[in-house]
Backbone as ProteinMPNN parsed JSONL, in Angstrom:
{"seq_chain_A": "XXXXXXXXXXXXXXXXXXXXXXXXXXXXXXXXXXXXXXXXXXXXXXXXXXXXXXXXXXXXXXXXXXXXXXXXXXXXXXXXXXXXXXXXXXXXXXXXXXXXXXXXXXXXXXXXXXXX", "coords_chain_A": {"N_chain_A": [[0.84, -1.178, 0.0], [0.522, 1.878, -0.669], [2.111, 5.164, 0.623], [0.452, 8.19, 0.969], [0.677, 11.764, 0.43], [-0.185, 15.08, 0.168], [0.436, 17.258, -2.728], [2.869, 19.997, -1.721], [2.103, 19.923, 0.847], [3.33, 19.101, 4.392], [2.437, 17.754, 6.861], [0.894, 14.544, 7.209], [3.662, 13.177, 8.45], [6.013, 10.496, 7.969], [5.653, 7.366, 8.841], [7.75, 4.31, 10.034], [8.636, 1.214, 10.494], [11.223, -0.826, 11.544], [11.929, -4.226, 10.459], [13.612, -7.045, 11.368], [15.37, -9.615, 9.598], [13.714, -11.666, 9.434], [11.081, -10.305, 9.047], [9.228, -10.317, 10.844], [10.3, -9.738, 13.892], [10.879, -6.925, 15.289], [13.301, -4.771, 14.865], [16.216, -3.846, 16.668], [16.991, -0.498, 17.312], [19.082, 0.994, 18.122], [22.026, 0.314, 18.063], [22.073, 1.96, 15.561], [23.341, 4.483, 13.426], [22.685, 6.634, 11.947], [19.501, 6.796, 10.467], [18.117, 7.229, 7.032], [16.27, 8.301, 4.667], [15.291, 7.548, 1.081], [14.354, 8.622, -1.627], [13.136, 8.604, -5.161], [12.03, 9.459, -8.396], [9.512, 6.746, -9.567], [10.214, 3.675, -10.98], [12.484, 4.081, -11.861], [15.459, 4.513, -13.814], [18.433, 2.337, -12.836], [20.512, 4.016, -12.853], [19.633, 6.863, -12.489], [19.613, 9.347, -10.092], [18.743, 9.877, -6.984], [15.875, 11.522, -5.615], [16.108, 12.475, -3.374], [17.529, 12.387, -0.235], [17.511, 12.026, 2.974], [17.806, 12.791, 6.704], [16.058, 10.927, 8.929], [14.292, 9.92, 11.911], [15.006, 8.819, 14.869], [12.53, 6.616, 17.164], [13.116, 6.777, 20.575], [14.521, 4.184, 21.792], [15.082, 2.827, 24.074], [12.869, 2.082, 25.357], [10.469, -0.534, 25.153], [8.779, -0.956, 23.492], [9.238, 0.601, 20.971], [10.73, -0.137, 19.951], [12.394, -0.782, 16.354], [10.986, 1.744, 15.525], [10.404, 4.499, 14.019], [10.573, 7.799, 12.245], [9.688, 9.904, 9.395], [10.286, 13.163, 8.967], [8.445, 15.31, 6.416], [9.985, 17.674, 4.31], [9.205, 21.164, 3.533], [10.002, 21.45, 0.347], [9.898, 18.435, -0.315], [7.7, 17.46, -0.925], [6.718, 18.987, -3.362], [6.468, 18.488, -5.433], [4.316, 16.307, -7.636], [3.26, 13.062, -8.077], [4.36, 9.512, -8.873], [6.299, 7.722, -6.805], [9.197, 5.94, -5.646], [10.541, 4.594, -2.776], [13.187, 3.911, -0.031], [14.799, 3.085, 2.787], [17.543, 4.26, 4.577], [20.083, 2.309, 6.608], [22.511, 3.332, 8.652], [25.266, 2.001, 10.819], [26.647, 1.676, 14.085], [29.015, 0.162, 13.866], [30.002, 0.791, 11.09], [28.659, -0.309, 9.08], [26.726, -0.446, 6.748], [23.195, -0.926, 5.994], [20.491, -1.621, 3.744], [16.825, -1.055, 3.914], [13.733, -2.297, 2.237], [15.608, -4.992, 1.651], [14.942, -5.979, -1.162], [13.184, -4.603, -2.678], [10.76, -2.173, -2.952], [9.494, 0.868, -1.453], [6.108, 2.5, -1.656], [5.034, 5.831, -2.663], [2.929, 8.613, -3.076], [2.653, 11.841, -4.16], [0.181, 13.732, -4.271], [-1.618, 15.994, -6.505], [-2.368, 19.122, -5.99], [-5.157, 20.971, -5.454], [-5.532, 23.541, -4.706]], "CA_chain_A": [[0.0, 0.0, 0.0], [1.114, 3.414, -0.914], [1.895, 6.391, 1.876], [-0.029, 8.866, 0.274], [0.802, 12.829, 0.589], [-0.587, 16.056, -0.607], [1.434, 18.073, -2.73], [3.182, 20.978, -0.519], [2.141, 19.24, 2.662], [4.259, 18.738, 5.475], [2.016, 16.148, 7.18], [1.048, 13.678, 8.273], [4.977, 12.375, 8.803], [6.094, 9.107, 7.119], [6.088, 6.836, 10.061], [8.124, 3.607, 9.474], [9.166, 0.377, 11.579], [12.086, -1.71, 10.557], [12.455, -5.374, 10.987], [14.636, -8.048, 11.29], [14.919, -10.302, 8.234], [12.542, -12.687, 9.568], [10.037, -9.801, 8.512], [8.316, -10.062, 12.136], [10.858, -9.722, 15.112], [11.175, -5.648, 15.431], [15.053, -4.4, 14.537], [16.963, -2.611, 17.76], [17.531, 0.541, 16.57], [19.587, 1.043, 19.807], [23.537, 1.136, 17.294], [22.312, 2.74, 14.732], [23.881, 6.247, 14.013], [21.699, 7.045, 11.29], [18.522, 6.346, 9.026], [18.026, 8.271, 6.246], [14.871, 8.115, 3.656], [16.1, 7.799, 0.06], [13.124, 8.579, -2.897], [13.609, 8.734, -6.555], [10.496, 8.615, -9.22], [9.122, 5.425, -9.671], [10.229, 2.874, -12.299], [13.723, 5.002, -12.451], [16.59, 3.071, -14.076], [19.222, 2.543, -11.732], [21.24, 4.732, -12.379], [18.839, 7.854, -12.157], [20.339, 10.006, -9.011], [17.801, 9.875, -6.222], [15.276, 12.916, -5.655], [16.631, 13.337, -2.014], [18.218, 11.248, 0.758], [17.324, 12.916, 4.145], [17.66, 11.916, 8.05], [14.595, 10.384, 9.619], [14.177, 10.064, 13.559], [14.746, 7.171, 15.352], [11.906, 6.741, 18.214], [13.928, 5.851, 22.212], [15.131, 2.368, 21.45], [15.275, 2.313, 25.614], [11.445, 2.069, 25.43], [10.838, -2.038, 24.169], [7.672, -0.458, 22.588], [9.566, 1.503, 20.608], [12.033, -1.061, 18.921], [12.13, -0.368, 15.17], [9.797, 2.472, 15.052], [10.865, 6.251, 13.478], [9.191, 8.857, 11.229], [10.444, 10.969, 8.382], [9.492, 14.904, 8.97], [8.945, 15.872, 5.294], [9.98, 19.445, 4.254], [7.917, 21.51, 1.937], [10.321, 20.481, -0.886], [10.106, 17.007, -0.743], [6.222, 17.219, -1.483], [6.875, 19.709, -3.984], [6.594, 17.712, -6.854], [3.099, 15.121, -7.643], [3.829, 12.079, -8.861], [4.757, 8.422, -8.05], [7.727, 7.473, -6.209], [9.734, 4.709, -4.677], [11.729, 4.722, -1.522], [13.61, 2.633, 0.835], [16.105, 3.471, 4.011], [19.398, 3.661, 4.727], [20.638, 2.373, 8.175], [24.35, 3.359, 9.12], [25.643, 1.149, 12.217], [28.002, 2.209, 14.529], [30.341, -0.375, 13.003], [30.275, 1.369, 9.296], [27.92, -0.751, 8.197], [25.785, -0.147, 5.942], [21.941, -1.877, 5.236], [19.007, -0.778, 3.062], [15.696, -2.015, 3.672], [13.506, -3.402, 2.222], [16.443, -5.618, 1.448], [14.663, -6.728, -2.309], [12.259, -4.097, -3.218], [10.919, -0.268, -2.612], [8.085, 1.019, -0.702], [5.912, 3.243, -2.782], [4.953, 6.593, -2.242], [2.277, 9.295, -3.944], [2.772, 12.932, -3.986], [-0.921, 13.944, -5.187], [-1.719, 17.149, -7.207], [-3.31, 19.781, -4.159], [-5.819, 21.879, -6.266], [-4.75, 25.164, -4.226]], "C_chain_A": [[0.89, 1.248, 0.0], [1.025, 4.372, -0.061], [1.246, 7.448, 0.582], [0.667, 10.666, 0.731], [0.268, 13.958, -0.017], [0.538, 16.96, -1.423], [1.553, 19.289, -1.771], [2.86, 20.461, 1.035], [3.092, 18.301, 3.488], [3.791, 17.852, 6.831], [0.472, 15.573, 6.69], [2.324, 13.299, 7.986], [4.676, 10.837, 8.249], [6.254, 8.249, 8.314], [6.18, 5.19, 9.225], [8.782, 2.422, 10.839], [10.316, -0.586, 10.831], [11.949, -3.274, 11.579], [13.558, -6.201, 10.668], [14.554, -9.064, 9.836], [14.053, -10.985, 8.337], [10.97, -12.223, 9.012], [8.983, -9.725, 9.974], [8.402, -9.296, 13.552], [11.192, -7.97, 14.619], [13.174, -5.512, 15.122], [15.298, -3.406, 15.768], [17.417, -2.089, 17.136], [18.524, 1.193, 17.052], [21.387, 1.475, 19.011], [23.15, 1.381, 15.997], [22.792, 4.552, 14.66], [23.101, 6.65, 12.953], [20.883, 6.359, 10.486], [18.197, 7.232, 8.211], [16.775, 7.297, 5.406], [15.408, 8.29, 2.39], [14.833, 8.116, -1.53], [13.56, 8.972, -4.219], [12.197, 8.049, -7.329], [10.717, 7.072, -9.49], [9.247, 4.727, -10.558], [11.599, 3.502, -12.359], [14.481, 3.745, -12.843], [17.442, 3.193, -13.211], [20.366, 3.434, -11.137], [21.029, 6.383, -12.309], [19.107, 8.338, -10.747], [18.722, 9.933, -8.187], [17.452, 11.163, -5.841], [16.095, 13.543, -4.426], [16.506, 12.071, -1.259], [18.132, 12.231, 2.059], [17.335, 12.223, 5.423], [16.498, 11.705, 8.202], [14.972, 10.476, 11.012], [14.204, 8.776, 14.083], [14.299, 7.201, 16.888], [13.17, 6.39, 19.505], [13.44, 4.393, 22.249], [14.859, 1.726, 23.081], [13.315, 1.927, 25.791], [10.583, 0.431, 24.52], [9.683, -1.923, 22.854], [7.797, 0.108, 21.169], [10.682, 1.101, 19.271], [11.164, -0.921, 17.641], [11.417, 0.736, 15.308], [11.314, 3.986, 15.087], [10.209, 6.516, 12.684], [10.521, 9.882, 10.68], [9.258, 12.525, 8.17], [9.622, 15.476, 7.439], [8.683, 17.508, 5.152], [9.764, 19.715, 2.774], [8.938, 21.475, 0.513], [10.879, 19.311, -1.204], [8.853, 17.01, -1.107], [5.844, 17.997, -2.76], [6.281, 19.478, -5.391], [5.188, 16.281, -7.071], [3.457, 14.686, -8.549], [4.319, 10.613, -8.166], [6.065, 8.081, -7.702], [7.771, 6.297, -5.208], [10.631, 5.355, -3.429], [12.053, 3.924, -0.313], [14.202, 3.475, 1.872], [16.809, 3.055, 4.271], [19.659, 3.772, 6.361], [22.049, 2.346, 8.192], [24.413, 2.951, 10.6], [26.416, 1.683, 12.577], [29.432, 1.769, 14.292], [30.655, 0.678, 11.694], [29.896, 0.888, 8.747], [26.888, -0.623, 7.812], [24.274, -0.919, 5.392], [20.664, -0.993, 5.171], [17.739, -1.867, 3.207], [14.374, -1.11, 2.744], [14.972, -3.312, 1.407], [15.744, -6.07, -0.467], [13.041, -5.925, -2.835], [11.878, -2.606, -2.964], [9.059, -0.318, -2.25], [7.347, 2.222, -1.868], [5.032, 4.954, -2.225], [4.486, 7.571, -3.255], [2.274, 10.469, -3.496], [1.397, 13.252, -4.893], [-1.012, 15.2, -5.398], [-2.779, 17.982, -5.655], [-3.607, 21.03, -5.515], [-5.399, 23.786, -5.922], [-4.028, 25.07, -3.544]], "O_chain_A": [[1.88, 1.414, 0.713], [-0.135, 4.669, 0.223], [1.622, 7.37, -0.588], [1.355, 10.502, 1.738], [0.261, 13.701, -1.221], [1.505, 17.365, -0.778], [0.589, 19.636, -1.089], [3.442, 20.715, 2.09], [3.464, 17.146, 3.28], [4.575, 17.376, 7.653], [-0.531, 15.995, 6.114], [2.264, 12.893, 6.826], [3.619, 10.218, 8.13], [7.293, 8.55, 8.902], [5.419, 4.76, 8.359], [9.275, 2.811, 11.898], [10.203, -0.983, 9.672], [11.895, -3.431, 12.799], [14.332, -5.985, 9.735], [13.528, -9.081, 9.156], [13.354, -11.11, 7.331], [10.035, -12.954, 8.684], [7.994, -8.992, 9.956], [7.561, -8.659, 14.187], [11.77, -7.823, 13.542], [14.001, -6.406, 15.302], [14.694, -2.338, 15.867], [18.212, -2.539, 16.31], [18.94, 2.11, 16.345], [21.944, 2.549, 19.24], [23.954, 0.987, 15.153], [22.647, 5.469, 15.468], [22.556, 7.607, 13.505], [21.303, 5.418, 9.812], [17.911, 8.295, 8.763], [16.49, 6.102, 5.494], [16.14, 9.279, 2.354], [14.953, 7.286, -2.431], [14.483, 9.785, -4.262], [11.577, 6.997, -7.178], [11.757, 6.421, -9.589], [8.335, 4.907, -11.364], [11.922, 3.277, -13.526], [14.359, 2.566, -12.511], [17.374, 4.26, -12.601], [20.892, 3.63, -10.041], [21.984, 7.136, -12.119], [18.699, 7.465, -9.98], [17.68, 9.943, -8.842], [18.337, 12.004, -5.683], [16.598, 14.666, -4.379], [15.783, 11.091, -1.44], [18.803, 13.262, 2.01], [16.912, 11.067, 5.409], [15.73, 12.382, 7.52], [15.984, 11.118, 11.296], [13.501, 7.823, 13.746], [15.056, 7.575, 17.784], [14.124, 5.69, 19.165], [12.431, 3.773, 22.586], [14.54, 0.563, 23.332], [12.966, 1.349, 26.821], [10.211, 0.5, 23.348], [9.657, -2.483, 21.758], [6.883, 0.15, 20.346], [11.155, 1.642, 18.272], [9.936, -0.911, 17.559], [10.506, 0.169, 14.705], [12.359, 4.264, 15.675], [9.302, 5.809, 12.246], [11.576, 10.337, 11.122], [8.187, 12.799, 7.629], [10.667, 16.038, 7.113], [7.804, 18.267, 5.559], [9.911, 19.188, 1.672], [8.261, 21.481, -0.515], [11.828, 19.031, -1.937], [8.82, 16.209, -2.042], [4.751, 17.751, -3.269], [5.757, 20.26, -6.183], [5.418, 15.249, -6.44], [3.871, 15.207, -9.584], [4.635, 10.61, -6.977], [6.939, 8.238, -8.554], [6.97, 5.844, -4.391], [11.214, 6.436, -3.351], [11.18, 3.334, 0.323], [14.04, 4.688, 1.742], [17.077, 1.856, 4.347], [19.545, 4.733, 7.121], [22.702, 1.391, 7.769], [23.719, 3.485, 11.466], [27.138, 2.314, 11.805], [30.502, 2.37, 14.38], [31.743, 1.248, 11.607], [30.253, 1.044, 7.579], [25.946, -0.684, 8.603], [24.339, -1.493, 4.305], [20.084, -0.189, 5.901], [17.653, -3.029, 2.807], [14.142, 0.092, 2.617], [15.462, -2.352, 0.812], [16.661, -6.706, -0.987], [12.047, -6.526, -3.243], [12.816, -1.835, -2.763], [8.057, -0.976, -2.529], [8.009, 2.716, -2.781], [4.4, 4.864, -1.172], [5.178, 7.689, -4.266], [1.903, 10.525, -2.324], [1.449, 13.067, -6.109], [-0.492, 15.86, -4.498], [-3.51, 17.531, -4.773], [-2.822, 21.674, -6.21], [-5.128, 24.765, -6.617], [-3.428, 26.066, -3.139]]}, "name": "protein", "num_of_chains": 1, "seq": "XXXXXXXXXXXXXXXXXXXXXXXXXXXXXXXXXXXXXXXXXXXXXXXXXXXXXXXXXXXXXXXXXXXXXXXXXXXXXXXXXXXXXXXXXXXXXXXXXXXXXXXXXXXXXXXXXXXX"}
C-alpha cells in the first residue's frame, strides 16, 4: 500500500518500523547512528540520481515499545513535486555498516496534485 501525501504538505509524517529479516521480530535501533529516507520517481533506471536522501528520527530504542519504530518529517520540498515514487532506508551502524531495507524491493509513495 502506498503512503499517500498532498502536494506541498508537510504532514502527516512518514512513520516507518524496521524489521529483522525474519520480517516479524522488530530491529533494535539502539547502534544505529543514522537512518536516512532515500526517494527517486518510480520505475527510475538505476542509475537515475535519487530525488533526495534525508535523516529520519529514530523513536527511544530504551522504550521495548519503541524497537524499530521512526518517522520521516517531510519538508515543503520534498512534497513539492506530484507524482509516483519509490523509496527505501538507509541504516548506518556504529560499526560502518551499511543496510538498506527493504532488502529486495521499494516502498511506494504518492505525492498527489493539491488543487490550491
Amino acid at each position: 500500500m502506498a503512503f499517500k501525501v498532498k502536494q506541498n504538505d508537510t504532514l502527516p509524517n512518514l512513520p516507518f518500523k524496521i524489521f529483522q529479516p525474519d520480517g516479524v521480530t522488530a530491529q533494535d535501533l539502539t547502534d544505529a547512528t543514522s537512518i536516512s529516507i532515500v526517494v527517486r520517481p518510480k520505475n527510475s533506471a538505476p542509475t537515475v540520481p535519487a530525488t533526495f536522501k534525508k535523516p529520519c528520527v529514530i523513536l527511544d530504542q530504551s522504550v521495548p515499545a519503541n524497537l524499530g519504530w521512526g518517522f520521516y518529517d517531510w519538508d515543503p520540498s520534498d512534497t513539492a513535486t506530484p507524482g509516483n515514487f519509490e523509496y527505501e532506508f538507509e541504516i548506518i551502524w556504529d560499526d560502518g555498516a551499511v543496510q538498506t531495507v527493504p532488502a529486495d524491493s521499494y516502498l511506494d509513495l504518492v505525492i498527489v496534485d493539491d488543487i490550491g
